[in-house]
mmCIF file of the N, C-alpha and C atoms, coordinates in Angstrom:
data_MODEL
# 
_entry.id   MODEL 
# 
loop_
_atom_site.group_PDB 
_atom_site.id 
_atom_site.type_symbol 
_atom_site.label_atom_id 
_atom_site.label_alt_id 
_atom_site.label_comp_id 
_atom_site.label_asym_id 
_atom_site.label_entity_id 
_atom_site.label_seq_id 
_atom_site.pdbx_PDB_ins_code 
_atom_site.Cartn_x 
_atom_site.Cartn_y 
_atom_site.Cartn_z 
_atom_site.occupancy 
_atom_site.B_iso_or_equiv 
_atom_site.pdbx_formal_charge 
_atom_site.auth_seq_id 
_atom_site.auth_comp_id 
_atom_site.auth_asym_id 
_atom_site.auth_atom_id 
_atom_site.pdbx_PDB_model_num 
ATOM 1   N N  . UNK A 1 1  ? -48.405 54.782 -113.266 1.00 0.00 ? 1  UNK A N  1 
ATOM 2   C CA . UNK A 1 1  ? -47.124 55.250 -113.720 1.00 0.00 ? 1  UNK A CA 1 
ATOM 3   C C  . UNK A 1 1  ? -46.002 54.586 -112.924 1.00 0.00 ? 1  UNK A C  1 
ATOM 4   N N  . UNK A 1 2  ? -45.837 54.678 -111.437 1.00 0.00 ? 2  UNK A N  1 
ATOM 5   C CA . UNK A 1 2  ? -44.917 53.918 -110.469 1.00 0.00 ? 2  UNK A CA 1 
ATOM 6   C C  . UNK A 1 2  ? -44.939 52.371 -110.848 1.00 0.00 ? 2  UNK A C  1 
ATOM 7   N N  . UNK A 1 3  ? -46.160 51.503 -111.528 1.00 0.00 ? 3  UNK A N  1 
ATOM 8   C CA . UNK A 1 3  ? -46.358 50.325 -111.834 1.00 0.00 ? 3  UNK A CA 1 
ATOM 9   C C  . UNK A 1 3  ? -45.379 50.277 -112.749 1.00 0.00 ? 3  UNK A C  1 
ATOM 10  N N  . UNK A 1 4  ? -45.547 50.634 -114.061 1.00 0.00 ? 4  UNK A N  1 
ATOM 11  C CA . UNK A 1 4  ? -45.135 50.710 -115.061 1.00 0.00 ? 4  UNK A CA 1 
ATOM 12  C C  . UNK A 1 4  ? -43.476 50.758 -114.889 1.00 0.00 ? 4  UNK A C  1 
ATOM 13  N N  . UNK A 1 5  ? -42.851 51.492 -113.869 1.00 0.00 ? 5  UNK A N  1 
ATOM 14  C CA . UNK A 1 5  ? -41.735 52.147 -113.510 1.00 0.00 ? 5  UNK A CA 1 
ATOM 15  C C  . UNK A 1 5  ? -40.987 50.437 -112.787 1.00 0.00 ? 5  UNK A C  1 
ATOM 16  N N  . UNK A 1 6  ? -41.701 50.294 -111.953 1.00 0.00 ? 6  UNK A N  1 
ATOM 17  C CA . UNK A 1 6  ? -41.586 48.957 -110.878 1.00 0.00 ? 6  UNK A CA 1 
ATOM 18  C C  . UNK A 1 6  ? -41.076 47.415 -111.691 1.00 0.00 ? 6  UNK A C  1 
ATOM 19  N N  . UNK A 1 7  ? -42.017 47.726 -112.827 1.00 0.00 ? 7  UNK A N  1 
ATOM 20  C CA . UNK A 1 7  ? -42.277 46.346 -113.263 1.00 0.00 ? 7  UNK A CA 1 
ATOM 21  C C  . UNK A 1 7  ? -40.581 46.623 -114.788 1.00 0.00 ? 7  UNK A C  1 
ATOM 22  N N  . UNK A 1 8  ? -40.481 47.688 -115.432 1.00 0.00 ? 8  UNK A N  1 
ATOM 23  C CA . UNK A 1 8  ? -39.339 47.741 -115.346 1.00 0.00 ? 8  UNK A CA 1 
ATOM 24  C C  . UNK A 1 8  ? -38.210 47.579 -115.175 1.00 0.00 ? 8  UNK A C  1 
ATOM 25  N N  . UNK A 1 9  ? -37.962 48.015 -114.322 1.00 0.00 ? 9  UNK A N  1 
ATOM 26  C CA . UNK A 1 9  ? -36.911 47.352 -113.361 1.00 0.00 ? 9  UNK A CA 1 
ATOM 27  C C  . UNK A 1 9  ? -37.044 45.880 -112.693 1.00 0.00 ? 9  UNK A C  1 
ATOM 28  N N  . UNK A 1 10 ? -37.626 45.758 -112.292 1.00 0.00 ? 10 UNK A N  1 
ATOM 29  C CA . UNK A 1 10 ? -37.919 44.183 -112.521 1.00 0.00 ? 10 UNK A CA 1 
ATOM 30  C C  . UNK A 1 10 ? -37.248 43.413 -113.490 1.00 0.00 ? 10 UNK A C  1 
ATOM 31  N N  . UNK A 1 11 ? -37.734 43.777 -114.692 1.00 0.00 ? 11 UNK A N  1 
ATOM 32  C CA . UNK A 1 11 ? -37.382 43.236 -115.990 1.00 0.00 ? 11 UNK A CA 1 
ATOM 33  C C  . UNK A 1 11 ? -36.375 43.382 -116.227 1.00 0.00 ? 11 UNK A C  1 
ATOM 34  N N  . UNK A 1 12 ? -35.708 44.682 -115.987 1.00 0.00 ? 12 UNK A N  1 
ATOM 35  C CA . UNK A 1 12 ? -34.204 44.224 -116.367 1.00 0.00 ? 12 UNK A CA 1 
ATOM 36  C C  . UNK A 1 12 ? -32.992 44.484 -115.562 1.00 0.00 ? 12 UNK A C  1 
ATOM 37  N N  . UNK A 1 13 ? -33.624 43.751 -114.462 1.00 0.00 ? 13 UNK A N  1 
ATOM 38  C CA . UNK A 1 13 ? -32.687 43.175 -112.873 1.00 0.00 ? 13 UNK A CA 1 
ATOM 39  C C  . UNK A 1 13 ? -32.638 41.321 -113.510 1.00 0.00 ? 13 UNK A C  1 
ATOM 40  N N  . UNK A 1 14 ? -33.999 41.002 -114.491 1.00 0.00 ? 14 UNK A N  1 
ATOM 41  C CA . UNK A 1 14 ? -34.218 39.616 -114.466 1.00 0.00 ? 14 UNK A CA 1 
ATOM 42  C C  . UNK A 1 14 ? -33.414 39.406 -115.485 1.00 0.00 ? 14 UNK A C  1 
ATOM 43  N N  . UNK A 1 15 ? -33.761 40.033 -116.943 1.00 0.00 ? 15 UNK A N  1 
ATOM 44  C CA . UNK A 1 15 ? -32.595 40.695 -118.312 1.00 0.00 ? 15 UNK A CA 1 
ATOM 45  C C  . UNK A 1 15 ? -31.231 40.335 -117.441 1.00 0.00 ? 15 UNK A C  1 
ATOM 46  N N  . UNK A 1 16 ? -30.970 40.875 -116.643 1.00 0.00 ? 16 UNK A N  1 
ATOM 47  C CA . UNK A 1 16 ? -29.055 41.220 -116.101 1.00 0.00 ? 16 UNK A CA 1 
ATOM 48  C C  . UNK A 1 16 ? -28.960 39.669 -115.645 1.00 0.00 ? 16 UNK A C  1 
ATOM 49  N N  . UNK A 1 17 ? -29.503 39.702 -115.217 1.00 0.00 ? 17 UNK A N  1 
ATOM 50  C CA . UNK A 1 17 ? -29.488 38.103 -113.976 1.00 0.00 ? 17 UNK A CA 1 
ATOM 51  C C  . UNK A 1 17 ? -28.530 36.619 -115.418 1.00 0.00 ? 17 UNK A C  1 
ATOM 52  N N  . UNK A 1 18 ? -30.118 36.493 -116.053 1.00 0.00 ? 18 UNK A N  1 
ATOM 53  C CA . UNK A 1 18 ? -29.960 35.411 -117.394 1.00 0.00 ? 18 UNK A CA 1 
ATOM 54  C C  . UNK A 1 18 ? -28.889 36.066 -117.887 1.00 0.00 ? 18 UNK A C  1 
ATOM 55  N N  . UNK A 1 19 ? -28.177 37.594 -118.554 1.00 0.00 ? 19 UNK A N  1 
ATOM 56  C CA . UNK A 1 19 ? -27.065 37.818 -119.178 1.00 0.00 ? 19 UNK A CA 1 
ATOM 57  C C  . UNK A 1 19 ? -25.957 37.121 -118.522 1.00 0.00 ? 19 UNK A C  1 
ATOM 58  N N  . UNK A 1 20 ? -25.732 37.289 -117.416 1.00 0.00 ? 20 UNK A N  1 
ATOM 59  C CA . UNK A 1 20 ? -24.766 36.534 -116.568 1.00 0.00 ? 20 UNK A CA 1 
ATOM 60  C C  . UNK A 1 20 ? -24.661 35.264 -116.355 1.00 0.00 ? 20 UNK A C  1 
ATOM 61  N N  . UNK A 1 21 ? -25.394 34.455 -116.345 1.00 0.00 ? 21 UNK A N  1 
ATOM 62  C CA . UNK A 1 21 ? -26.131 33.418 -115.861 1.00 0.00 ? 21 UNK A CA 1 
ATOM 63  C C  . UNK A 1 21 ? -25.060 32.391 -116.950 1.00 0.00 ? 21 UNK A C  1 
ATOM 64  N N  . UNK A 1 22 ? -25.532 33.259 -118.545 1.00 0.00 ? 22 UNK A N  1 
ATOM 65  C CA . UNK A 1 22 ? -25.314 32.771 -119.919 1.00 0.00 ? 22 UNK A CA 1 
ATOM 66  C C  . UNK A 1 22 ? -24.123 33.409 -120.677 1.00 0.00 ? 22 UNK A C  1 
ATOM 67  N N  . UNK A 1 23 ? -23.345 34.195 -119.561 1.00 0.00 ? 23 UNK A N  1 
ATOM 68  C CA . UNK A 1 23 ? -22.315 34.423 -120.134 1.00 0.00 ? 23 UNK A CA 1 
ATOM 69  C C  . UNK A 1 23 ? -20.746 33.297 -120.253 1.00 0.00 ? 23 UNK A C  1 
ATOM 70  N N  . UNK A 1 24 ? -20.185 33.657 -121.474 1.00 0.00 ? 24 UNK A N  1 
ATOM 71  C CA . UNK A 1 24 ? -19.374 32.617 -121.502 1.00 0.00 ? 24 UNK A CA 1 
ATOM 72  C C  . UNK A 1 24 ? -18.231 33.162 -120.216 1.00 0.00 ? 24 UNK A C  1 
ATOM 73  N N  . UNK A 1 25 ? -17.609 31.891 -119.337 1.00 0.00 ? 25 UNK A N  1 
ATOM 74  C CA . UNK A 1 25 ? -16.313 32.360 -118.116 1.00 0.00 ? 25 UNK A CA 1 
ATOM 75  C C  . UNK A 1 25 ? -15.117 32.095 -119.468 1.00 0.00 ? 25 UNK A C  1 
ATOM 76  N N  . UNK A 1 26 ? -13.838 33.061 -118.943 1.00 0.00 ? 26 UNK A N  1 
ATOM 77  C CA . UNK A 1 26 ? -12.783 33.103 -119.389 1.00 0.00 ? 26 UNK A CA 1 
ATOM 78  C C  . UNK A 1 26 ? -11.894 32.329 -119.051 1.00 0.00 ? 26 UNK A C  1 
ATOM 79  N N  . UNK A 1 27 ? -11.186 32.114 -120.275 1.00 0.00 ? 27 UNK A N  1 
ATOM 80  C CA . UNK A 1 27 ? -9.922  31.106 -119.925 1.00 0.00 ? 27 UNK A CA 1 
ATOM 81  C C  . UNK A 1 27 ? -8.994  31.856 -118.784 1.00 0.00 ? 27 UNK A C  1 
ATOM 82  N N  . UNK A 1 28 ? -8.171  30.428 -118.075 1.00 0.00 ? 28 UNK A N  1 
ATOM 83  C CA . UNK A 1 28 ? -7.199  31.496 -117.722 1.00 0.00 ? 28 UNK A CA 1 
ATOM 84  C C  . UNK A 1 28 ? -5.993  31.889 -118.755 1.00 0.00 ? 28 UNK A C  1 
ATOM 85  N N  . UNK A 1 29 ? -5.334  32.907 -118.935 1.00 0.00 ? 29 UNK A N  1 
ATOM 86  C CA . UNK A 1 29 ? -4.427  33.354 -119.562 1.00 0.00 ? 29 UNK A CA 1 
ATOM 87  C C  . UNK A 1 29 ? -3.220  32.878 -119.396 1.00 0.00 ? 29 UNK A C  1 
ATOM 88  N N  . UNK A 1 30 ? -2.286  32.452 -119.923 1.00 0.00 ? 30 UNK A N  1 
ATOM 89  C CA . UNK A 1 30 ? -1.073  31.791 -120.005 1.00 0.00 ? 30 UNK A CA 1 
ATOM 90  C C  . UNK A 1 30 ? 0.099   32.995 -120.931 1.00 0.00 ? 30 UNK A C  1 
ATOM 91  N N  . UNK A 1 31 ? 1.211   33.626 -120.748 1.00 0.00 ? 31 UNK A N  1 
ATOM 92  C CA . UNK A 1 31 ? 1.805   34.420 -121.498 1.00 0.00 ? 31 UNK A CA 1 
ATOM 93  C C  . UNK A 1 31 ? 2.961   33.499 -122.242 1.00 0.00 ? 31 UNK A C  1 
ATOM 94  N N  . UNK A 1 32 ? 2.769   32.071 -122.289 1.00 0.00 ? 32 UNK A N  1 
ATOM 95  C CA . UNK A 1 32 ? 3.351   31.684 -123.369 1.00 0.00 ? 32 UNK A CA 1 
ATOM 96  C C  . UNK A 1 32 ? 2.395   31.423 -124.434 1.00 0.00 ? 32 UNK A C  1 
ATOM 97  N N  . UNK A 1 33 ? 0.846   31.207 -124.017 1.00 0.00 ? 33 UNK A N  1 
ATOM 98  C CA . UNK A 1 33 ? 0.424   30.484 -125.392 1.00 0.00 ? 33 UNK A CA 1 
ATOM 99  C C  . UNK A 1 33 ? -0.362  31.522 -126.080 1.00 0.00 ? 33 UNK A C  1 
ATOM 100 N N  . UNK A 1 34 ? 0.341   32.526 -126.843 1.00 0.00 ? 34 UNK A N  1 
ATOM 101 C CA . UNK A 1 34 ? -0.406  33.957 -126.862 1.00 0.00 ? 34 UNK A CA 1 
ATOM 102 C C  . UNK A 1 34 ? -0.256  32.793 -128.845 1.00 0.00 ? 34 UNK A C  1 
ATOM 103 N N  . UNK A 1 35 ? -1.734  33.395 -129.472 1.00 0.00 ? 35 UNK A N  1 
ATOM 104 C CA . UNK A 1 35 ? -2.119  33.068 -130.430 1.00 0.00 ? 35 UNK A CA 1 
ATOM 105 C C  . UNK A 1 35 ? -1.647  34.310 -131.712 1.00 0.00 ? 35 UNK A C  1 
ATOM 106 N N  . UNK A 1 36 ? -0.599  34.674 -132.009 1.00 0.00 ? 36 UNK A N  1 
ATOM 107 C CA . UNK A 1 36 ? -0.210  35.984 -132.849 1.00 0.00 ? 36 UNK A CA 1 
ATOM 108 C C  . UNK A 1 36 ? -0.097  35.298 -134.177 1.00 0.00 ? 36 UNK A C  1 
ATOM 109 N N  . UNK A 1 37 ? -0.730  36.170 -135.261 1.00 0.00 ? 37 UNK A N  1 
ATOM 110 C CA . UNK A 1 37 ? -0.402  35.454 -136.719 1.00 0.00 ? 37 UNK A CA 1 
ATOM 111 C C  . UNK A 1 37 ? 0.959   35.740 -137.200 1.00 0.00 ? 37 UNK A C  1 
ATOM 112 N N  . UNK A 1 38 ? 1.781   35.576 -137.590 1.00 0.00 ? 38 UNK A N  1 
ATOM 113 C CA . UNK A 1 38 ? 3.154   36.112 -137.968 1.00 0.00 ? 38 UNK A CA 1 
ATOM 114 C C  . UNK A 1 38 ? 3.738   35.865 -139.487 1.00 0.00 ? 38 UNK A C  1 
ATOM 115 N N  . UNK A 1 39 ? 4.110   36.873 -139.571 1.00 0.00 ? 39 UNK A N  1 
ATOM 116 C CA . UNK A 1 39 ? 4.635   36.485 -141.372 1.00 0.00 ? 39 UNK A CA 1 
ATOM 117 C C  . UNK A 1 39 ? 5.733   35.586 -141.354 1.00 0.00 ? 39 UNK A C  1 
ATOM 118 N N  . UNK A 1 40 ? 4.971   34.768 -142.643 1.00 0.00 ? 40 UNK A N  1 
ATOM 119 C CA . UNK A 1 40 ? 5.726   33.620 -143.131 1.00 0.00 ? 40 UNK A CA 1 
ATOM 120 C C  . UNK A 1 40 ? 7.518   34.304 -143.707 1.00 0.00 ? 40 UNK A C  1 
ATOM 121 N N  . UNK A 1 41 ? 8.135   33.509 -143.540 1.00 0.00 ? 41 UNK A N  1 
ATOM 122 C CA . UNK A 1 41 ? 9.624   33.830 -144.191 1.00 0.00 ? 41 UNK A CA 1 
ATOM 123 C C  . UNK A 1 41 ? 9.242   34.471 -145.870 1.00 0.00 ? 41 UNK A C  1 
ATOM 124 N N  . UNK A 1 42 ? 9.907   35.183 -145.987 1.00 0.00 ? 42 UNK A N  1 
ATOM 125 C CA . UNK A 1 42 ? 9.556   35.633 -147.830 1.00 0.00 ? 42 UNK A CA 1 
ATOM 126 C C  . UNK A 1 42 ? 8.301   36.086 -147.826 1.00 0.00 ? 42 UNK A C  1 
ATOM 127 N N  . UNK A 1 43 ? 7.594   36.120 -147.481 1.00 0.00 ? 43 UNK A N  1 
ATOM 128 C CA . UNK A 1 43 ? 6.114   37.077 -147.554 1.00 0.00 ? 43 UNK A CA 1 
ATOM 129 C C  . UNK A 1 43 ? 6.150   38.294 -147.654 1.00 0.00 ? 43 UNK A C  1 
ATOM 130 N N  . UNK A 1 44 ? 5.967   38.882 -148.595 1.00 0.00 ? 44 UNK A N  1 
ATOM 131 C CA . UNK A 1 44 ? 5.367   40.599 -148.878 1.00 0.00 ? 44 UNK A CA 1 
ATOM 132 C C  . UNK A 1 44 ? 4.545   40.961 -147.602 1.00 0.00 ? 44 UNK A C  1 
ATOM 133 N N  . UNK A 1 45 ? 5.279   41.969 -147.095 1.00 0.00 ? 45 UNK A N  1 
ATOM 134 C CA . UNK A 1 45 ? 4.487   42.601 -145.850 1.00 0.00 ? 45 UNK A CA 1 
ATOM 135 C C  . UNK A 1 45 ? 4.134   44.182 -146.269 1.00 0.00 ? 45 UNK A C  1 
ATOM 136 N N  . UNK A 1 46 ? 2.611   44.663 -146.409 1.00 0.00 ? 46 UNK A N  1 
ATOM 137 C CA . UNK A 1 46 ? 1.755   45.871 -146.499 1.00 0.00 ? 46 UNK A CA 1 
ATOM 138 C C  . UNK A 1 46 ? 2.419   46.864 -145.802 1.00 0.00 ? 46 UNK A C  1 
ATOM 139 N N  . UNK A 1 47 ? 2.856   48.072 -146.132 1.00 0.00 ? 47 UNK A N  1 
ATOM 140 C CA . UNK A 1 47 ? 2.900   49.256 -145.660 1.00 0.00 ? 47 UNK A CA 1 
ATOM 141 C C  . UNK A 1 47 ? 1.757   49.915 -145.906 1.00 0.00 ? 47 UNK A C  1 
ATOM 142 N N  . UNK A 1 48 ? 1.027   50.318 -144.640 1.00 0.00 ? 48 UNK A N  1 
ATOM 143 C CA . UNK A 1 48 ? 0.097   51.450 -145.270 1.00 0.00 ? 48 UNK A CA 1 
ATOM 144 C C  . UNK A 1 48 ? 0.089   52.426 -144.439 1.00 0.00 ? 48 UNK A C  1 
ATOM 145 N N  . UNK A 1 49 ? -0.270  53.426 -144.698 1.00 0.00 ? 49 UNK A N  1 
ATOM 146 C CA . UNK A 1 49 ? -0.466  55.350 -144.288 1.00 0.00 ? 49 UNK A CA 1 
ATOM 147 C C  . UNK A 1 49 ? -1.949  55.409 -144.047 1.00 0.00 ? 49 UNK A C  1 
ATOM 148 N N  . UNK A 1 50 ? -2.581  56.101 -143.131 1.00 0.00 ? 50 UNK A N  1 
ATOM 149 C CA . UNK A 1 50 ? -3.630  56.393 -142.459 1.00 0.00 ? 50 UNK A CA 1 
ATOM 150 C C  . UNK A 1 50 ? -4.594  55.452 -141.855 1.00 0.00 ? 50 UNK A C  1 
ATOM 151 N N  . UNK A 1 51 ? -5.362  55.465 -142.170 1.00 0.00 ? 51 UNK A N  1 
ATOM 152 C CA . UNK A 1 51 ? -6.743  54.781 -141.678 1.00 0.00 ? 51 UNK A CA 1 
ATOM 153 C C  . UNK A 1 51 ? -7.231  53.459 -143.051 1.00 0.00 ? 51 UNK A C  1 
ATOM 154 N N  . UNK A 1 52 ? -6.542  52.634 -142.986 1.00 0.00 ? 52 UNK A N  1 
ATOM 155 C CA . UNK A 1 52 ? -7.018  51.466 -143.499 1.00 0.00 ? 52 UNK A CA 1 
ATOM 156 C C  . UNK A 1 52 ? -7.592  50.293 -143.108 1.00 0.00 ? 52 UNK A C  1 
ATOM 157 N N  . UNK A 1 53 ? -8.479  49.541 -144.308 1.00 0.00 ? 53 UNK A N  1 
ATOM 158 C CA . UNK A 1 53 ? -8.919  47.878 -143.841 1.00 0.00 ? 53 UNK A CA 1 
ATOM 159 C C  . UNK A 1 53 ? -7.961  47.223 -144.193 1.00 0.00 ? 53 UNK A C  1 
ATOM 160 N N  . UNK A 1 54 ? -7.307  46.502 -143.463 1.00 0.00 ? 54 UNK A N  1 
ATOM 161 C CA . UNK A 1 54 ? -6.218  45.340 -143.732 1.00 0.00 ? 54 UNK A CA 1 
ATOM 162 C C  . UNK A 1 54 ? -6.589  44.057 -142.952 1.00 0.00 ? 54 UNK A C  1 
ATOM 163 N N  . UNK A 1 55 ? -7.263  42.995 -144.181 1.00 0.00 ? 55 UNK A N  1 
ATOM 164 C CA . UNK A 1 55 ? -7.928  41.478 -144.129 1.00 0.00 ? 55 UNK A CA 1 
ATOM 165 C C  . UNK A 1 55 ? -7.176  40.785 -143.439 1.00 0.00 ? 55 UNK A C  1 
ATOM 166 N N  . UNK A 1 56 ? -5.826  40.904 -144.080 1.00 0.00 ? 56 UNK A N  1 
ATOM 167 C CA . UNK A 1 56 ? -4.576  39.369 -143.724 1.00 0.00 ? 56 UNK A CA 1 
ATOM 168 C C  . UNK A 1 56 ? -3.876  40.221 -142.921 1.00 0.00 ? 56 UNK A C  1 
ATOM 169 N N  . UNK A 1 57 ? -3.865  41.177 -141.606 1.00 0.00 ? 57 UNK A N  1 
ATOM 170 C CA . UNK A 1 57 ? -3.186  41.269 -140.739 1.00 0.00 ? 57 UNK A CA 1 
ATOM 171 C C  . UNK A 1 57 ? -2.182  40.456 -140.166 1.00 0.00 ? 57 UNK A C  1 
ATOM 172 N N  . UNK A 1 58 ? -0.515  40.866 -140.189 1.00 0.00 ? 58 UNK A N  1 
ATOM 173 C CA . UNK A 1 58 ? 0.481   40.406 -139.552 1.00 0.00 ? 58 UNK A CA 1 
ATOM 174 C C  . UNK A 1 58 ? 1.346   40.663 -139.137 1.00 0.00 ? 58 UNK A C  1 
ATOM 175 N N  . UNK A 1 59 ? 1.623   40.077 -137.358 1.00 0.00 ? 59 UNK A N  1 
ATOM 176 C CA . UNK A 1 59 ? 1.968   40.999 -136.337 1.00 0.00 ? 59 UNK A CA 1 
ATOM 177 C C  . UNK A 1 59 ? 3.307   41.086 -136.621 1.00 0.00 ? 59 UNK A C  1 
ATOM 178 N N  . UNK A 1 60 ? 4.124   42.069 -136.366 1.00 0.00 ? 60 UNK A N  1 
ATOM 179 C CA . UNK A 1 60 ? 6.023   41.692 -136.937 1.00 0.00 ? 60 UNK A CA 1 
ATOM 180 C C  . UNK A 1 60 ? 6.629   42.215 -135.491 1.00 0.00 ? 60 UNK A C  1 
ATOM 181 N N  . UNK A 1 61 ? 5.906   42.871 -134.318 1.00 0.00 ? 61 UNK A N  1 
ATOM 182 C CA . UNK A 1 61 ? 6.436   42.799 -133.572 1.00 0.00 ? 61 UNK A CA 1 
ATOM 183 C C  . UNK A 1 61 ? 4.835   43.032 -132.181 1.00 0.00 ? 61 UNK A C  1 
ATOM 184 N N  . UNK A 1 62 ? 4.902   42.627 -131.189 1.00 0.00 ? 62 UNK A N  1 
ATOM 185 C CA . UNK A 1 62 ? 4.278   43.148 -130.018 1.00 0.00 ? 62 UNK A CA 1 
ATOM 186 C C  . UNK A 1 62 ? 4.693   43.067 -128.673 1.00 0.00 ? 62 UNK A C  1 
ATOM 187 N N  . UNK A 1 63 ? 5.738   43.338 -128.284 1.00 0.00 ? 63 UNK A N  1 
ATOM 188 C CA . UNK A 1 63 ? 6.461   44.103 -127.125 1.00 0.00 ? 63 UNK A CA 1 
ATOM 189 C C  . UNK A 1 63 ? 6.718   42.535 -126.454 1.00 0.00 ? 63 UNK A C  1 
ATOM 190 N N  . UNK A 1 64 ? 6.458   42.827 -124.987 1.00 0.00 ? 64 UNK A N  1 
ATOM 191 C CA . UNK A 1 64 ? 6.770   42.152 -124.151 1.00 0.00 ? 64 UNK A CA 1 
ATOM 192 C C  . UNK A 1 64 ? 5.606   41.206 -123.471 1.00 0.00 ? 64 UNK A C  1 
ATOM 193 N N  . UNK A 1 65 ? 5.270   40.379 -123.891 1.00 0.00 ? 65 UNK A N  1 
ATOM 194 C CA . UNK A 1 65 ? 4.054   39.702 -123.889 1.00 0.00 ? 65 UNK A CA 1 
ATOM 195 C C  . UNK A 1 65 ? 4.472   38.992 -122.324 1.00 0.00 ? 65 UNK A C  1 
ATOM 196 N N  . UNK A 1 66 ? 5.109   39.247 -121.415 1.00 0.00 ? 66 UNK A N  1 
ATOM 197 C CA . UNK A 1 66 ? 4.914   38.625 -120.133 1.00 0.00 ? 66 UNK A CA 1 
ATOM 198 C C  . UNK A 1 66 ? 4.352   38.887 -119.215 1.00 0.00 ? 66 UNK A C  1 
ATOM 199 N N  . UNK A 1 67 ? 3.879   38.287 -118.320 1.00 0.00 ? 67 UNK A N  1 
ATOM 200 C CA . UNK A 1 67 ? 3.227   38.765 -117.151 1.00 0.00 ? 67 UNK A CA 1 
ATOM 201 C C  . UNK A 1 67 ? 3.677   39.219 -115.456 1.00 0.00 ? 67 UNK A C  1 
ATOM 202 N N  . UNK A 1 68 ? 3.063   39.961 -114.934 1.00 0.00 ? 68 UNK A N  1 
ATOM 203 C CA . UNK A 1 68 ? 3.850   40.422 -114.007 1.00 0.00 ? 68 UNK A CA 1 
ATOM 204 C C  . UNK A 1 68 ? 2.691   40.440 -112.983 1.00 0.00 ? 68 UNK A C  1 
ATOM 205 N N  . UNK A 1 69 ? 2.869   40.050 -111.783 1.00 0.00 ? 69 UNK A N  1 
ATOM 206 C CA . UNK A 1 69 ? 1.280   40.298 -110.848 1.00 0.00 ? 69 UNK A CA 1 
ATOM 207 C C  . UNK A 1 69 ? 1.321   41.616 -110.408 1.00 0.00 ? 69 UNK A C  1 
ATOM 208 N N  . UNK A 1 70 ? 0.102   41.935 -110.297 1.00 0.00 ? 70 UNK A N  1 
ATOM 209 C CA . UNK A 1 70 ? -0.232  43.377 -109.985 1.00 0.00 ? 70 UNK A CA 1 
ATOM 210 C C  . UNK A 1 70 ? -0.189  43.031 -108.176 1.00 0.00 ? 70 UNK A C  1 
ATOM 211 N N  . UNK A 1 71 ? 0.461   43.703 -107.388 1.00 0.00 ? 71 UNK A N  1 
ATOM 212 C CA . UNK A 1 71 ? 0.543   43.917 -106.244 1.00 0.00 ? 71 UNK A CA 1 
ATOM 213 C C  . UNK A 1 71 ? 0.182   45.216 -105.181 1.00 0.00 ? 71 UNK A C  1 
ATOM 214 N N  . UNK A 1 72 ? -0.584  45.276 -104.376 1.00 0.00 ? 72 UNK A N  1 
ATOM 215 C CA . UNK A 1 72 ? -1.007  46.829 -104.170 1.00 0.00 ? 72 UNK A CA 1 
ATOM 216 C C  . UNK A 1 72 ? -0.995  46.439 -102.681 1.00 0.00 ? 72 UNK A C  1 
ATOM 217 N N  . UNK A 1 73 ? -0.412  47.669 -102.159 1.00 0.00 ? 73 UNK A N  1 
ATOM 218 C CA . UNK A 1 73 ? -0.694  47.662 -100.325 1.00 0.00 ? 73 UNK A CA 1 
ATOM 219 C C  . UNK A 1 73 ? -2.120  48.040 -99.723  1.00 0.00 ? 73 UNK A C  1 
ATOM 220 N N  . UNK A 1 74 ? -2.293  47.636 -99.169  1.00 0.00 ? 74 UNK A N  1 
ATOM 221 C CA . UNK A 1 74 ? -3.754  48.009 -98.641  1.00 0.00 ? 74 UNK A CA 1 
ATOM 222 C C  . UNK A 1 74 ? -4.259  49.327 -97.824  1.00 0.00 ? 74 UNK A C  1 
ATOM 223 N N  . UNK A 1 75 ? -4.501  50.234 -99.252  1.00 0.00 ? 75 UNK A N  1 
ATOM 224 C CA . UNK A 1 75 ? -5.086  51.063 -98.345  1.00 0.00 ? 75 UNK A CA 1 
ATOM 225 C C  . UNK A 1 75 ? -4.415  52.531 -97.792  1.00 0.00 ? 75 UNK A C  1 
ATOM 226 N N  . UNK A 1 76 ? -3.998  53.437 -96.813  1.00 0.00 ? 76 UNK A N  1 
ATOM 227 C CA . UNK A 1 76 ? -3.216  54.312 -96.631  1.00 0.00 ? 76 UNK A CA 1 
ATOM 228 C C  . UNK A 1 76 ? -2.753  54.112 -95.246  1.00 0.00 ? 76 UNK A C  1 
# 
């Protein structure tokens, strides 16, 4: 039973290892080159009410897309 338990964990310490191993690294982020779809001039833009699927999503506004560094004192 402890075998069974052992070998387990094993397996997916080795599982975690290769997930990482093979994970894709991230770009770094840039807050000018933000990728937003935006409606064309004259384009019919969807109003909808509740909980809908909407295919051709388009953004008409999203705040303040800049960046600010997070700064923290160390500690108390």
């Amino acid at each position: 039973m402890w075998a069974q338990l052992l070998i387990s964990v094993i397996m997916m310490v080795i599982s975690y290892a290769i997930q990482m191993a093979n994970a894709p690294k991230p770009q770094d982020a840039t807050a000018g080159a933000l990728d937003i779809p935006a409606p064309q001039p004259g384009a019919l833009l969807a109003v909808d009410f509740g909980t809908n699927l909407v295919k051709d999503a388009n953004i008409i506004y999203y705040g303040n897309a800049s960046t600010t560094p997070i700064r923290a004192s160390g500690g108390k």
